[in-house]
C-alpha positions in Angstrom: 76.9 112.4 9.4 79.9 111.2 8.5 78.8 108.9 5.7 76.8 112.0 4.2 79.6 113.9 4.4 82.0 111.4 2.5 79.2 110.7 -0.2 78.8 114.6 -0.7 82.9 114.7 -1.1 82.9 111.6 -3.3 80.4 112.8 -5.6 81.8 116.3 -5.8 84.9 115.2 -7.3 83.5 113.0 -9.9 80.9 115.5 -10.7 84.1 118.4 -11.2 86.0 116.1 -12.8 83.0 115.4 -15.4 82.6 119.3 -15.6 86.2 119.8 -16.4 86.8 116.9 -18.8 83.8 118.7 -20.3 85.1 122.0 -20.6 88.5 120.7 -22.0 86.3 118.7 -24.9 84.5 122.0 -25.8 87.5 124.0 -25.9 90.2 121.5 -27.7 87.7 119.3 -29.6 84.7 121.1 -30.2 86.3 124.2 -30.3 83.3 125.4 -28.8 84.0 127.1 -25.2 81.8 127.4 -22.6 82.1 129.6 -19.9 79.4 128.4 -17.6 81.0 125.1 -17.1 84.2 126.4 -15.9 83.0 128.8 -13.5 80.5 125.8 -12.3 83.4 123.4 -12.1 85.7 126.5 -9.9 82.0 127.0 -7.9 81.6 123.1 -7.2 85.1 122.6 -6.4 85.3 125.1 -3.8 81.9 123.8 -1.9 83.5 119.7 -2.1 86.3 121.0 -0.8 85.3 122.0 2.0 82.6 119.5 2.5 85.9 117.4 2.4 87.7 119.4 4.8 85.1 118.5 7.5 85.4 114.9 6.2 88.9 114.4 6.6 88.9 116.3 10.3 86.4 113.4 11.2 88.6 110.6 9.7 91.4 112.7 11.1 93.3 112.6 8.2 95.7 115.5 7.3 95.9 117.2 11.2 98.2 115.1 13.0 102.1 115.5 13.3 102.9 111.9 13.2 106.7 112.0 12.6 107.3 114.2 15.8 104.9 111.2 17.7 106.5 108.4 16.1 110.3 108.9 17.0 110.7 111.2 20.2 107.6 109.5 21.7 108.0 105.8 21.0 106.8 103.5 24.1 105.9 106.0 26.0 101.3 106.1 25.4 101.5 108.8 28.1 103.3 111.3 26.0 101.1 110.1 22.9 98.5 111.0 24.9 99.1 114.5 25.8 100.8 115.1 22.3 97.3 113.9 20.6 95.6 116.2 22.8 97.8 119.0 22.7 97.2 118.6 19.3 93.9 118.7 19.0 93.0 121.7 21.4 95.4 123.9 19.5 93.4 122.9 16.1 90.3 123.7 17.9 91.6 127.2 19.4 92.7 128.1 15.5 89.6 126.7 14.1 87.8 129.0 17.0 89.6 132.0 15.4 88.8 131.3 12.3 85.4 130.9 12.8 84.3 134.3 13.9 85.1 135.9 10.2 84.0 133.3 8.7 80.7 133.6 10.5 80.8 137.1 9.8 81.8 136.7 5.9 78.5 134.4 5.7 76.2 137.0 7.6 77.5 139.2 4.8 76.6 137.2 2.0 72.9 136.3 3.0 72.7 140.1 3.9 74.1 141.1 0.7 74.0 138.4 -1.9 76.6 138.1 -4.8 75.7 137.5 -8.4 78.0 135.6 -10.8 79.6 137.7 -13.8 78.9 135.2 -16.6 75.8 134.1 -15.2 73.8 137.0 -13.9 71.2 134.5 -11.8 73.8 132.6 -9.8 73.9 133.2 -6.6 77.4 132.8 -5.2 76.7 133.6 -1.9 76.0 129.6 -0.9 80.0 129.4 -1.0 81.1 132.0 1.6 77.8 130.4 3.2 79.5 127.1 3.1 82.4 128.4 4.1 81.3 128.9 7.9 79.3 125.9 7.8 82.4 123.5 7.0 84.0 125.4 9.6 81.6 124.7 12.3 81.6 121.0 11.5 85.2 121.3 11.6 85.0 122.3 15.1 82.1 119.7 16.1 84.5 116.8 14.7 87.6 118.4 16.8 85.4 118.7 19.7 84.3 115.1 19.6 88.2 113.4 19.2 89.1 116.2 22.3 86.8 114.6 24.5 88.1 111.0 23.2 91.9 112.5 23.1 91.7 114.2 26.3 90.0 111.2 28.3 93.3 109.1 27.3 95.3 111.4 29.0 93.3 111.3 32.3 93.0 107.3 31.9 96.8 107.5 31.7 96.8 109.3 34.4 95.0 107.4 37.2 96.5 105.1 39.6 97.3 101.6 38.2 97.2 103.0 34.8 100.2 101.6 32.6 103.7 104.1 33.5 106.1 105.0 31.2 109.0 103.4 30.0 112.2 104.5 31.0 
């Protein structure tokens, strides 16, 4: 899952980028503008994005608070511990909050689909469907480093485990 998902991110960006570098040749050098590639390029951009969000939450990039970790915690792997944890079930808790709208948003869309202004046959309800489903992988990928996160605080915590330095 995790490869998919960073060969779905990977190719998004170099297929926007193509679309953009596109559009600008049109519009500057061709002077020949079209529309459909921009709104594609905004479309695209928004679905790699957050195919990428759910990405980085796997590879953990972007969510941590490392400068907080790093100084007042230094030496001490029980405090890392319950800092990483801490960490992580207050990103699930907000992820859980913000995954009820989102659910709703997308029960909207495929109830009610959305039709592009320029392009009268696209279906933009596939975003705010997207939208939920990056958001639910979000959550999978935070559940997953909880369990790891929260078993190094209880392996800490047991007798003969490593104490802190004082």
């Amino acid at each position: 899952m995790q490869l998919a998902e960073g060969v779905v991110g990977s190719a998004g960006l170099v297929l926007v980028t193509l679309l953009m570098f596109a559009q600008v040749l049109n519009r500057y050098l061709l002077h020949f503008e079209i529309m459909v590639l921009g709104d594609l390029a905004l479309y695209l951009f928004v679905f790699f994005m957050l195919v990428a969000a759910a990405f980085t939450t796997w590879r953990e990039g972007h969510i941590a608070v490392d400068y907080f970790r790093d100084r007042a915690l230094k030496g001490r792997p029980r405090g890392i511990a319950i800092h990483r944890a801490s960490l992580v079930v207050i990103s699930i808790a907000l992820t859980c909050v913000f995954l009820s709208p989102a659910y709703k948003f997308m029960l909207r869309a495929i109830r009610y689909p959305e039709w592009g202004t320029l392009v009268r046959w696209f279906n933009l309800s596939w975003l705010h469907i997207t939208l939920f489903v990056a958001a639910a992988l979000i959550l999978v990928h935070l559940l997953v480093i909880a369990r790891r996160d929260i078993g190094a605080v209880i392996r800490n915590y047991r007798p003969g485990s490593r104490t802190e330095k004082t």
